[in-house]
C-alpha positions as CSV (number, residue, x, y, z in Angstrom):
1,X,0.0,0.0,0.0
2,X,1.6,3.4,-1.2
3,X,1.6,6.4,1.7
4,X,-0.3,8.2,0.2
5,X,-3.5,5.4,0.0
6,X,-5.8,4.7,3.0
7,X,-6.9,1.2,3.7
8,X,-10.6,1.1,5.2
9,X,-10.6,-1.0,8.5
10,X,-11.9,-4.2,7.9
11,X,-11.8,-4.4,4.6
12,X,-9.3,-6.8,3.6
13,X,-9.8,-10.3,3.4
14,X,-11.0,-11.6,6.7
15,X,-9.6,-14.6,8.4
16,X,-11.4,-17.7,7.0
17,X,-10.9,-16.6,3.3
18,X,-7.3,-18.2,1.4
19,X,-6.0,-15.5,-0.7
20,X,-6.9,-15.9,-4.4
21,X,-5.4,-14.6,-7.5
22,X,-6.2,-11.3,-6.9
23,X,-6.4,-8.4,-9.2
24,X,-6.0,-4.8,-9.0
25,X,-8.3,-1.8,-10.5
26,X,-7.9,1.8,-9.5
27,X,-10.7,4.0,-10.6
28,X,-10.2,7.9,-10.1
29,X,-13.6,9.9,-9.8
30,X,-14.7,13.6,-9.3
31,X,-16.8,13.8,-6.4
32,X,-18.6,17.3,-4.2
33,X,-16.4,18.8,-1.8
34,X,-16.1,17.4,1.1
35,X,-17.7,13.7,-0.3
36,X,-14.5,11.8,-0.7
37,X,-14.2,10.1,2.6
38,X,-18.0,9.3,3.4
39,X,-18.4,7.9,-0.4
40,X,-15.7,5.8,0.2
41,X,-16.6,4.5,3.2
42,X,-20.2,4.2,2.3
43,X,-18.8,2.3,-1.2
44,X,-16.4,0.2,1.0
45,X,-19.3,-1.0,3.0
46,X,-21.7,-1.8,0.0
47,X,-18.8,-3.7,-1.4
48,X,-18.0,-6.0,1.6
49,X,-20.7,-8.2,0.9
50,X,-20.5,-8.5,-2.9
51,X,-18.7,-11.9,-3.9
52,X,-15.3,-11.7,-5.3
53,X,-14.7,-8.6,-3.4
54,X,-11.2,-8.6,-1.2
55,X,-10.4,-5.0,-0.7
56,X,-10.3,-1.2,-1.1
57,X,-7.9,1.9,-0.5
58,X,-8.8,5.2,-0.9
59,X,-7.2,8.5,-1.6
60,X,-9.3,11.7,-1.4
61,X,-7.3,15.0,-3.4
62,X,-8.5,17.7,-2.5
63,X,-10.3,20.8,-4.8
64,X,-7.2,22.8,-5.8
65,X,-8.0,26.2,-3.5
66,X,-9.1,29.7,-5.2
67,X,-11.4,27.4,-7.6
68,X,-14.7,27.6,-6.8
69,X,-16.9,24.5,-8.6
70,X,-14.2,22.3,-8.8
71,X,-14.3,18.7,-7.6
72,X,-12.3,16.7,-5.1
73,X,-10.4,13.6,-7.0
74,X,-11.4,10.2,-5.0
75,X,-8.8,7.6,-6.2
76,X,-10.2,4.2,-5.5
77,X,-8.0,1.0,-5.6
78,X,-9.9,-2.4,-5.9
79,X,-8.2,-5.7,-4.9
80,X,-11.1,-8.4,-6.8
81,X,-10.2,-11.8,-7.4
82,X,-9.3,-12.7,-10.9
83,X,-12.7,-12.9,-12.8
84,X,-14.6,-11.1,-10.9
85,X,-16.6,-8.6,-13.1
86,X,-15.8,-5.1,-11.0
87,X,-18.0,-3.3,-13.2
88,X,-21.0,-5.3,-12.3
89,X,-20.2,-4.9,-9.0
90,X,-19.9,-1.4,-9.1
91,X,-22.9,-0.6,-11.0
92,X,-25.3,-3.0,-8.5
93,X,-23.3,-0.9,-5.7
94,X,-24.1,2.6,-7.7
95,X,-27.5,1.6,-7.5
96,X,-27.7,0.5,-4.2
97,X,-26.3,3.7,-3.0
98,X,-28.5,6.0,-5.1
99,X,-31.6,4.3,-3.7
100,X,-30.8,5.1,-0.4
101,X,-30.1,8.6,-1.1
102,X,-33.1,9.0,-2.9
103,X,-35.0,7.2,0.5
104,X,-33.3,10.4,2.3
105,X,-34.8,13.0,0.1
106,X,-37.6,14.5,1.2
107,X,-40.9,14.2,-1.4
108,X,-42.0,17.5,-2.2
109,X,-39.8,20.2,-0.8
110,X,-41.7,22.2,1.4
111,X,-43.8,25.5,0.3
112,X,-43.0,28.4,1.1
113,X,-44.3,30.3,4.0
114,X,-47.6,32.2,3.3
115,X,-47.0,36.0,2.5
116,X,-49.6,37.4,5.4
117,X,-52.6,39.8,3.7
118,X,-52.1,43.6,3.5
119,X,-53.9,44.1,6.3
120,X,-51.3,42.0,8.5
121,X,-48.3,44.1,7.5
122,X,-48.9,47.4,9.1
123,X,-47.5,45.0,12.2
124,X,-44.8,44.4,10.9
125,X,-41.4,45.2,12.3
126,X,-39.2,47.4,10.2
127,X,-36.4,45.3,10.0
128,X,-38.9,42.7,7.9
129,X,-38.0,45.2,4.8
130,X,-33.9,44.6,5.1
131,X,-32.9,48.0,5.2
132,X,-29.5,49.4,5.5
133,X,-28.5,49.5,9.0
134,X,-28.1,53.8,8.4
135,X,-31.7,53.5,8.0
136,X,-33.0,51.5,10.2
137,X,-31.2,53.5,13.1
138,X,-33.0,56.2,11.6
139,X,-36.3,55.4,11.9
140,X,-35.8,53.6,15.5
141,X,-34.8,57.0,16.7
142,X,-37.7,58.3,15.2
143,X,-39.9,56.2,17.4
144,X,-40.9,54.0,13.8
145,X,-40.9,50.5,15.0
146,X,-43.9,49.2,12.7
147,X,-44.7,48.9,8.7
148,X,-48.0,50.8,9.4
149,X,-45.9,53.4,11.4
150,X,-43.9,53.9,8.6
151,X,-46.1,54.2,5.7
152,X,-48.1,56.4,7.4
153,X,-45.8,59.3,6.7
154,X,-45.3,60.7,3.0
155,X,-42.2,61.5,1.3
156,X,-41.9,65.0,3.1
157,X,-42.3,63.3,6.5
158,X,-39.8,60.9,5.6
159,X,-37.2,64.0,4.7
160,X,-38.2,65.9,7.9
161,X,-36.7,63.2,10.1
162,X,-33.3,63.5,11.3
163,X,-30.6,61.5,9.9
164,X,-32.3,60.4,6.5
165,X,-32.0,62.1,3.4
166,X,-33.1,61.6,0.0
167,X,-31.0,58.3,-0.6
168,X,-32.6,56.9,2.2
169,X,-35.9,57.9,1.5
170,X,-35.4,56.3,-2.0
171,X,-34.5,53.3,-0.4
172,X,-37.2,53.7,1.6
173,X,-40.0,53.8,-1.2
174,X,-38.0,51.1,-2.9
175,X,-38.6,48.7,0.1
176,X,-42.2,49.4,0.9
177,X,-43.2,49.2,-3.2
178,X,-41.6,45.6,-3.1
179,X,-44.3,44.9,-0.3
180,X,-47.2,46.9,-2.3
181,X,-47.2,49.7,0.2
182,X,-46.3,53.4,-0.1
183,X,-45.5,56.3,2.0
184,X,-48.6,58.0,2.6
185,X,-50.7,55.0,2.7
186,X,-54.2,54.6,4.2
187,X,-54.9,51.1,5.9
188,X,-57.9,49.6,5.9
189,X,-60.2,48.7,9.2
């Protein structure tokens, strides 16, 4: 076994099998970051009971740095006895593997939160609209905790408070239009 190869525990021959003519494959596979190890190990254990199977070493390289998208290289090394058809095996194992992470997935991801009516928002903290922080400070100090608060006041009551001027007021309007509001708003009931 070369350094740079890890052999998974128990997964050499164990003690009542005689040591056949043995081959060796190596198959070298792009996996996600941070995969290597637990597919190996997953692969080594869906292999143990596979006949014709004697052995596995791994080596996980991984994603050269500063490129983002790139896979980790898992090199896998395959000890089979002579005859054995490893890409049978592999392919039953492949399967056997996918159908347990398909078992995992969830069936229909799950909706989305409901967007609460109109009439709900005027309760509605502030901070719900992701201003910028300058902003938000802004209107705190202003004693505007609330949605309704807020779009109760026009443009020019928006540019009379301290500490916001016209770009934050644009941002302002921006945020509440996203949400169907604007200043000056009336609410219903």
């Amino acid at each position: 076994m070369s350094a740079d190869m890890k052999a998974l525990p128990g997964m050499g021959p164990t003690a009542g099998q005689a040591e056949h003519a043995c081959v060796s494959r190596v198959l070298e596979l792009p996996v996600a970051r941070g995969l290597g190890e637990t597919l190996a190990v997953l692969l080594a254990a869906h292999l143990q009971a596979q006949p014709g199977w004697r052995g596995l070493q791994s080596r996980v390289r991984p994603a050269p740095l500063g490129q983002p998208g790139e896979p980790e290289r898992l090199r896998l090394q395959f000890k089979v006895e002579a005859g054995t058809d490893l890409g049978g095996m592999l392919t039953g194992v492949a399967r056997a593997l996918r159908a347990a992470c398909v078992a995992w997935l969830p069936a229909e991801p799950p909706p989305p939160p409901p967007r609460p009516a109109r009439r709900g928002l005027r309760d509605w903290p502030i901070d719900a609209l992701g201003l910028s922080l300058r902003c938000e400070l802004a209107l705190r100090r202003a004693g505007i905790e609330t949605l309704g608060a807020l779009a109760r006041l026009d443009e020019r009551g928006l540019l009379a408070l301290p500490h916001l001027g016209r770009r934050q007021v644009a941002e302002v309007v921006d945020r509440l239009a996203a949400h169907g509001l604007r200043p000056g708003d009336t609410w219903p009931g």
